[in-house]
Every structure is written in structure tokens, then in C-alpha cells.
ROLO-53341 format. One record per residue (C-alpha): residue number from 1; y, z, x. Coordinates in steps of 0.5 Angstrom, whole numbers. Layout:
! residues N
NUM Y Z X
...
//
This chain:
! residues 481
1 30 10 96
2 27 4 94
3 30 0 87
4 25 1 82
5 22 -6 82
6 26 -11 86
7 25 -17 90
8 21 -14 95
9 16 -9 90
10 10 -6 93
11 13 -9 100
12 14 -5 104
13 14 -9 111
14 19 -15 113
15 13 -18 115
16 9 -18 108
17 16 -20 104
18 15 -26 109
19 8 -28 106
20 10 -26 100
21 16 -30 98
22 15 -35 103
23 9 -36 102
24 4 -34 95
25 10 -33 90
26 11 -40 88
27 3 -41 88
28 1 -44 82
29 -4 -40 78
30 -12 -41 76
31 -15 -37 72
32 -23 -39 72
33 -24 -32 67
34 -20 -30 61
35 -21 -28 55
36 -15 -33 51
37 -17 -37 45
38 -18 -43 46
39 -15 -45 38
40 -8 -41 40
41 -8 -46 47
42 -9 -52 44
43 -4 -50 38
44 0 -48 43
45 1 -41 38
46 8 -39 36
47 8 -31 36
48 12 -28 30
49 13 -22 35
50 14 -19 41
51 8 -12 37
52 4 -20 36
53 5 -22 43
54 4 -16 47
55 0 -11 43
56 -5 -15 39
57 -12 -15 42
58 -9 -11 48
59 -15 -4 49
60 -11 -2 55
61 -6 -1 51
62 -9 1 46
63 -13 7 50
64 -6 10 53
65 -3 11 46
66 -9 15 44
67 -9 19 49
68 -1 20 48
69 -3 23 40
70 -1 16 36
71 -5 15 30
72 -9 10 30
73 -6 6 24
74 0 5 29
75 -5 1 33
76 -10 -2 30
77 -8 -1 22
78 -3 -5 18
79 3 -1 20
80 10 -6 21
81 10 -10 27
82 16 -6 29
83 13 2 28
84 7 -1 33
85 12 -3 38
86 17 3 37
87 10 7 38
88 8 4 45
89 16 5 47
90 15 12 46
91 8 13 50
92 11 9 56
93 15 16 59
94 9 19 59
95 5 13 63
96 8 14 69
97 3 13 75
98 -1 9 70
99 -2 2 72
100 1 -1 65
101 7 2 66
102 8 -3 73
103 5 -8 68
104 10 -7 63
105 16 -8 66
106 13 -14 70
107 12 -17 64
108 18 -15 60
109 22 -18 68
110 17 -24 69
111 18 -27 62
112 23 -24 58
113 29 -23 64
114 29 -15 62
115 30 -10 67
116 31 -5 63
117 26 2 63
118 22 0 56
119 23 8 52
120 25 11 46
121 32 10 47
122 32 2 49
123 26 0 45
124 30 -3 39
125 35 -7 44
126 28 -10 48
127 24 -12 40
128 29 -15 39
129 32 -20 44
130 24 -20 45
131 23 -23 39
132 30 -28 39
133 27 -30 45
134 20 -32 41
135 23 -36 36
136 25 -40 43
137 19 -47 44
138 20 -44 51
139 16 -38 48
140 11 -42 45
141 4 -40 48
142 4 -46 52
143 10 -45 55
144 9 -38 57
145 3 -41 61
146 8 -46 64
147 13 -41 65
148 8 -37 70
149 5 -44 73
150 -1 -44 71
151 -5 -50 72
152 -13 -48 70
153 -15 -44 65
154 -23 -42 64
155 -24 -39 56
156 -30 -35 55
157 -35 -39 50
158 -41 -38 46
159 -46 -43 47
160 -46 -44 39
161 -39 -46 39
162 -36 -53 38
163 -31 -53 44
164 -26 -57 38
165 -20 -54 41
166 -22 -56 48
167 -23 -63 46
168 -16 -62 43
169 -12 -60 49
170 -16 -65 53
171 -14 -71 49
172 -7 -69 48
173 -5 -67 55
174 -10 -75 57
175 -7 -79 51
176 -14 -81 51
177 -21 -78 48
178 -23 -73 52
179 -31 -75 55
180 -30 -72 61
181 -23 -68 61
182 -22 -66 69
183 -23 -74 70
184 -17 -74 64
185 -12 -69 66
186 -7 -72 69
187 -3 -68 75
188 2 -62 73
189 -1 -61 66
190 -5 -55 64
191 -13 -56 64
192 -17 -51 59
193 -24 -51 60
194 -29 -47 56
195 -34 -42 60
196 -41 -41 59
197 -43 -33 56
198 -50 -33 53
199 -50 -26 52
200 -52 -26 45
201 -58 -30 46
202 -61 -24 49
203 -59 -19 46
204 -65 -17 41
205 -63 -9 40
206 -62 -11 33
207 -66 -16 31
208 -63 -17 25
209 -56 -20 28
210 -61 -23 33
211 -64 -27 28
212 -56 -28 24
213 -56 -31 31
214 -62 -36 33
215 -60 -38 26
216 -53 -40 28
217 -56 -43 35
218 -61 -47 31
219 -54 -51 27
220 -50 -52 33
221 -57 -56 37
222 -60 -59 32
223 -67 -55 34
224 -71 -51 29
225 -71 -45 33
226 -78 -41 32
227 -81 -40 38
228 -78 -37 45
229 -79 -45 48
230 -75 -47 43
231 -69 -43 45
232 -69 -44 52
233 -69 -52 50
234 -63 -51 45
235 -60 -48 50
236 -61 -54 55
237 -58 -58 50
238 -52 -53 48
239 -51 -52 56
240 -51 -60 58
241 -45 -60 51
242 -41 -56 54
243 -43 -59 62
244 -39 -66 58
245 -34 -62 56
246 -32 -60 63
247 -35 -53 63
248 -38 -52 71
249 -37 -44 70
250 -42 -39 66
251 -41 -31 65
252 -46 -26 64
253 -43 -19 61
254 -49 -14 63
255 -50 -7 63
256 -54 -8 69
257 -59 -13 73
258 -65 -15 71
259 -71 -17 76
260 -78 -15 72
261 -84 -18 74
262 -87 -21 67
263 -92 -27 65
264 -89 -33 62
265 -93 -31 55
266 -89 -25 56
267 -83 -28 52
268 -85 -31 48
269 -89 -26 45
270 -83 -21 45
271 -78 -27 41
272 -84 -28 36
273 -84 -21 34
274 -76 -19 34
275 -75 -26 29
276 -81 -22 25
277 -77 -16 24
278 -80 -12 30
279 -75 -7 33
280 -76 -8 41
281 -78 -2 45
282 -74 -1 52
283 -79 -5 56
284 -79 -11 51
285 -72 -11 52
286 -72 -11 60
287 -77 -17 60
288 -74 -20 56
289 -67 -20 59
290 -70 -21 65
291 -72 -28 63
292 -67 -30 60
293 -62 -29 66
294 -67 -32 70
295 -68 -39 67
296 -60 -39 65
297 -59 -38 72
298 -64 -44 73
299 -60 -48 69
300 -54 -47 73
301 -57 -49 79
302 -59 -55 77
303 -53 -56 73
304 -48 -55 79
305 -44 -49 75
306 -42 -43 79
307 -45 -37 76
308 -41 -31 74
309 -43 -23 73
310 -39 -18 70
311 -44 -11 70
312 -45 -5 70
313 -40 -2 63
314 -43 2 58
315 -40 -1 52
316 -38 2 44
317 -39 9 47
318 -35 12 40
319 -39 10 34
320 -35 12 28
321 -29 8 32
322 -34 2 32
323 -36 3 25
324 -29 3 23
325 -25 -3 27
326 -31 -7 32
327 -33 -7 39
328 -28 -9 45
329 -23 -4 42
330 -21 1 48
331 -28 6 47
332 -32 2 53
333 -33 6 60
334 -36 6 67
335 -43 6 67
336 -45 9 74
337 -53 5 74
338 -56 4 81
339 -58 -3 80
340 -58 -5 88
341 -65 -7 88
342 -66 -10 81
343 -60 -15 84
344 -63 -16 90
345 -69 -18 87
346 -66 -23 82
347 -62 -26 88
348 -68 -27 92
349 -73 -30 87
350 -67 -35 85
351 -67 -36 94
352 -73 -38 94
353 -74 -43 90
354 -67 -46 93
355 -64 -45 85
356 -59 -40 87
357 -52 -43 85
358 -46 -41 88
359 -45 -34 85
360 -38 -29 83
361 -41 -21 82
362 -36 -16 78
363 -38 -8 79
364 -35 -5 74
365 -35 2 78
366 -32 3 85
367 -38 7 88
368 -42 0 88
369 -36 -3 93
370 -40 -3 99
371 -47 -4 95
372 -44 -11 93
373 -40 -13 99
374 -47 -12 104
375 -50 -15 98
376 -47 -22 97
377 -48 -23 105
378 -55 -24 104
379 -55 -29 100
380 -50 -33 104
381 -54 -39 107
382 -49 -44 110
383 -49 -49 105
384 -41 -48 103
385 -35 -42 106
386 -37 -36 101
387 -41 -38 97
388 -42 -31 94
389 -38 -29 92
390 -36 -21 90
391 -30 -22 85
392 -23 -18 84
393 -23 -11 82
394 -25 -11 74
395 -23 -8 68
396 -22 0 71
397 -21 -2 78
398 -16 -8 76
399 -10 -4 79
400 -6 -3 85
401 -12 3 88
402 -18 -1 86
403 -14 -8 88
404 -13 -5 95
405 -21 -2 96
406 -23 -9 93
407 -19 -12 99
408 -20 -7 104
409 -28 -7 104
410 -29 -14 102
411 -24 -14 110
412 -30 -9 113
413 -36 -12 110
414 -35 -20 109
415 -30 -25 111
416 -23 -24 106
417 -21 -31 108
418 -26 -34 105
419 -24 -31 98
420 -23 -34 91
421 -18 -29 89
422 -15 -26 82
423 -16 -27 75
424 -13 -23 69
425 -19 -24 65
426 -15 -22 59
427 -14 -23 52
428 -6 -23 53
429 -2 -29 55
430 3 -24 58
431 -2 -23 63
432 -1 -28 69
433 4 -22 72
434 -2 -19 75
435 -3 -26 79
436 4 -23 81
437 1 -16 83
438 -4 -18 87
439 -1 -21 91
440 4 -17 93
441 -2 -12 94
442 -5 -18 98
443 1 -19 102
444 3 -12 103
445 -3 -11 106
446 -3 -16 111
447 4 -16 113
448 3 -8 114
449 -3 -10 119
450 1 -15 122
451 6 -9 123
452 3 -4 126
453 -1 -8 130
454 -8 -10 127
455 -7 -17 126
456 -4 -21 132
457 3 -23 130
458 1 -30 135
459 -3 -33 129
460 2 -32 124
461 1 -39 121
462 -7 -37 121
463 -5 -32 117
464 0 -35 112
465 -6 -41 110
466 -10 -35 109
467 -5 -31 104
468 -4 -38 100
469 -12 -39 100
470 -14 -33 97
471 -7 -34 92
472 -9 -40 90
473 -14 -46 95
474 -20 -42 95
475 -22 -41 88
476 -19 -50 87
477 -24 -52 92
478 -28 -47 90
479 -28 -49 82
480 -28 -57 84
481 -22 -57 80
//
């Protein structure tokens, strides 16, 4: 019987320890989608508290102590920083075969040099030599980061965001203005670089908070937005800041593909509507996102970014939990839309006209697996390896099952080699471990085909470059960073 979470966890062959240790272990980290903010990094925050650290902002966390019965005042309300944690220690038990209760333990192992089982019984010792540690500098939020190698940071930025805390970072770690921070970044130090996400700059559902919005576009760019021309100039004058302040990466999140025939009049008449208070019927709303993701899929082309979609969930599904503490809580799930053609004809529009950039799609449900694997490979043109490319497995499928479906398809439909990997895609700076988990699936894999005979032992070498190129080479050449 196998030691809960030694060395070799979740390698089960000679062959994939090998890949592992030798080989992806050591790799530093890039994390080209998260959720970290920018303010905490350039501050390089101390945390009060282990319940701070690990527990703040975190939904996951969130949703399995729901369902293990704690009260939501031992969650998101003004309960001690210590009856938080002692309510997580108690559904710990209970999360057995779900995948935080691997992430739990590889963080407290990783950053805390913890192997005891987090539960009732242990979880006062565990607080506190947690939060002794914290008042470490080590333990700052920068030095969490240096401790788990990471070399790249991409945030997620609103277009109306003033990127301060970048510019910060970059000068700090330049010891000079920041004009253009990957130049400035001296080798070895830590490089934060905003993300593009202009999803508010669709959402007309509500055309009140749209207009709050356009309002706060109007600021940030120096246009009086009154028309939907205006928008899309304020928008190129936002997307050319964030391009000088080293941002080469746009994410959309969408509920699903939008490709609708529409008149270049069509837009604008829907936005002159919205900002007169009109409440957008289904069809408005679809032409419109159409539109929109198509010219920001236009401005990334010509700008050389690399294009990001994350699709496909139902979001803020409980209202009086929405109304009581906000979205991104833990009441979101998979949506099970069939987008296959819409995205096809997105893909196709931008090909035609040679504006398609290099492009990452996310699905949220496992059963678009094949769908978006098949899909990516139409649009491969030769230019560059891989450049399309179907992202690691999102949100739900962010676990050792939907790791190895992700891999195992992507193998079968596409070519793995040529894969950029994983990212954490989180709001926690105790997240880097599932760089670790990743790889220990990836390499467990390969080694597991290599021992049974699937994969020639004769190419080893050939192997192990792959191993460290989708760990870390692929997404470096990939990003240019």
C-alpha cells in the first residue's frame, strides 16, 4: 500500500518518476491566466491569516462546506478568522475523492512543510504554526510566488483599469520606468502583465449598469462615449495602453459563441437604444455580442496578442445568495449549450479575412471535449506550432479525471507536444500546487505509455523534451515572454 502523498504521488510507474523529478519538477512556473490582484503582487501583501491566505475569495472552498451543512456566516459573513478555518477542518473528512482534498494537503506539504491530515483534531496545531509562519517575509505574497518559481504572472484587467500596480511592479523589479516592462525585467525576477477582459463592454442585459459603465469607459479613454463608433474608438485607445504596458493577452468569458449575421448599422442602433434606457430583447443582445467579440477579436490580430476564451457557464444561478454577498461566490455551473457552429463560423469569419490571432478555447463541459479538439484543428494554418490552441481542463474539469480526459483527447485529436499547458486560473496565491498536480498527471501518463508499450522507450530523450515543453517551453515561446 502506497504512502498518502509521498514523493512519487500519482506516479505510478518507475518510468513517470523519472519524467517527473528529473525532468518537469523543477520547471519554473508561468501563469498566463489568474485571477490575483495585481495591488496584492505589487504590495507584495503580508496576510493576517492562514483563513485570509487560504479561504478568502476561494468558491471551491466555499461550495464543499455548503454542502457539508456550515452556515454561511462561517463562510462569507464576519465570523473569527479562526471559526472559518475550524469550519473548513471539519468538512475536510468529508471531502474525500474530491479534488481539494488532494489540493489541501499539497499546499499545506508545498508552502507550509505540513504532512499532517488537516481534520477536527489537528486543525488548531495546523492555524497556527500556519499563521507563525505568515509573520515570515518569506510568506509575503511575493514570496509565496518565489517559493513556487513562478517567472509569469497574467492578471485579468478591465479595459477601465489604470494597470498602476503593474507599472509599479515593473519599475520596482527594472529600477527604472516601466515603458515597456518585458524589455525591463531583468532575468530571474517575477513579471506581472495585465490581461485583457472586456466582457462589460458587451454586457447590455442591464442597461442601467451598462450605462454606469460606458461611463467609466468615457474617463478612463478621454472619449465622450455616445455612440457604438465611440466605443469601439475608446476601446482601441484602452487596448494600445494596455499593449504599452506589456499586455499581449485578451480573455473573453462567454456563455457561449457569437457569430450572427448582422448590418454594420445593427450595433450601433442597439447601443443608441441601451444608453436611452431600452431594455434589450434576446436577438439585440446576441447581435450585439456578435459584434463586439468580433472587432476585439480584430484589434487582437492586428495588435499580435494572443486571444483567450473561457465559454460555456451558467453564472450566478442562486439569486438570493446573489443578492445577499455578489457574483463569483461558488453559485455558477456548467452550462451544456451546443455552440459548435457558432464558433465554427466566428473562426471562419476572422480566417478569411487573415485577422485570426493565435487563439486558447476553455469549455467548461467535458462533453464539448472532442468538439473543441476537432475544432482547433481547422484553423491551424501553418503559420507557427500550434497555434490554436484548447486550453487545460477549466474550472470543474480543473481536476485529476478532467486533467487526464483533457490530455488523453487533445493525444487523440491533435498533437499534445505542442501544448502550452496549465494555469491556476485562480484568486488564491496557494494555487501554484496544481502546476505540481498537473504534472504528475502529465508525467504519470506518459510514463504509464511508455511502460506498457505505447510510446517507445528508444525516444526517451524525445519524450522528456515534451514533458518539459508542455510544463513550461511551449506557453514561453508561445506568450513571447
Amino acid at each position: 500500500m502506497k504512502t498518502f502523498m509521498d514523493d512519487n504521488f500519482l506516479l505510478q510507474t518507475t518510468t513517470a518518476q523519472r519524467l517527473y523529478h528529473e525532468h518537469a519538477k523543477h520547471l519554473p512556473i508561468i501563469d498566463y491566466h489568474c485571477h490575483l490582484s495585481p495591488q496584492e503582487v505589487a504590495d507584495d501583501h503580508r496576510f493576517r491569516s492562514i483563513t485570509e491566505l487560504w479561504l478568502g475569495g476561494d468558491h471551491y472552498k466555499w461550495r464543499a462546506m455548503r454542502a457539508n451543512g456550515v452556515a454561511e456566516r462561517f463562510i462569507t459573513g464576519d465570523t473569527t478568522d479562526w471559526e472559518k478555518f475550524e469550519k473548513w477542518a471539519e468538512t475536510m473528512p468529508y471531502a474525500m475523492r474530491n479534488p481539494l482534498y488532494h489540493w489541501t494537503h499539497l499546499e499545506l506539504r508545498t508552502a507550509f512543510g505540513i504532512d499532517k491530515i488537516l481534520s477536527p483534531a489537528t486543525a488548531r496545531e495546523i492555524y497556527d504554526e500556519c499563521n507563525e509562519k505568515l509573520k515570515s517575509p518569506e510568506y509575503s505574497a511575493r514570496g509565496l510566488m518565489r517559493r513556487y518559481q513562478v517567472e509569469v504572472v497574467c492578471t485579468t484587467d478591465d479595459p477601465v483599469d489604470s494597470l498602476e500596480y503593474h507599472r509599479k511592479l515593473a519599475q520596482e523589479t527594472a529600477g527604472q520606468p516601466a515603458e515597456g516592462p518585458k524589455d525591463n525585467n531583468p532575468p530571474g525576477t517575477l513579471k506581472m502583465f495585465p490581461a485583457w477582459r472586456p466582457d462589460k463592454a458587451m454586457a447590455i442585459e442591464n442597461p442601467k449598469t451598462y450605462q454606469e459603465y460606458i461611463g467609466k469607459l468615457s474617463v478612463a479613454s478621454g472619449i465622450q462615449i455616445k455612440t457604438y463608433q465611440d466605443l469601439i474608438e475608446a476601446l482601441a485607445l484602452r487596448h494600445d495602453f494596455f499593449a504599452e504596458q506589456g499586455c499581449s493577452i485578451s480573455d473573453h468569458g462567454i456563455d457561449r459563441f457569437y457569430s450572427d449575421d448582422y448590418r454594420p448599422q445593427d450595433p450601433c442602433d442597439i447601443f443608441d437604444r441601451v444608453m436611452d434606457g431600452e431594455q434589450p430583447d434576446d436577438e439585440d443582445i446576441s447581435l450585439f455580442r456578435s459584434a463586439m467579440l468580433y472587432e476585439q477579436a480584430v484589434s487582437d490580430a492586428r495588435a499580435g496578442w494572443v486571444q483567450q476564451y473561457h465559454y460555456g457557464p451558467i453564472r450566478n444561478n442562486n439569486t438570493k445568495m446573489f443578492r445577499l454577498i455578489g457574483p463569483d461566490t461558488g453559485y455558477d455551473s456548467m452550462g451544456d449549450v451546443n455552440t459548435a457552429r457558432p464558433m465554427a463560423c466566428f473562426f471562419d469569419n476572422l480566417a478569411q479575412e487573415d485577422l485570426l490571432a493565435k487563439t486558447i478555447i476553455y469549455n467548461i463541459n467535458p462533453k464539448d471535449n472532442d468538439m473543441v479538439a476537432t475544432m482547433i484543428g481547422n484553423y491551424q494554418d501553418g503559420s507557427m506550432p500550434g497555434k490554436m490552441q484548447w486550453g487545460s481542463g477549466w474550472w470543474f474539469a480543473d481536476q485529476k479525471d478532467g486533467i487526464e480526459k483533457q490530455l488523453n483527447t487533445l493525444s487523440l485529436q491533435g498533437l499534445l507536444s505542442r501544448f502550452v499547458g496549465m494555469l491556476t486560473d485562480s484568486r488564491s496565491f496557494l494555487s501554484y500546487p496544481r502546476h505540481e498536480y498537473f504534472r504528475r498527471v502529465l508525467c504519470n501518463l506518459i510514463g504509464n505509455d511508455i511502460e506498457q508499450g505505447l510510446l517507445p522507450m528508444s525516444e526517451i530523450s524525445r519524450i522528456e523534451q515534451m514533458v518539459e515543453d508542455i510544463c513550461y517551453y511551449n506557453a514561453k515561446r508561445y506568450f513571447n515572454f
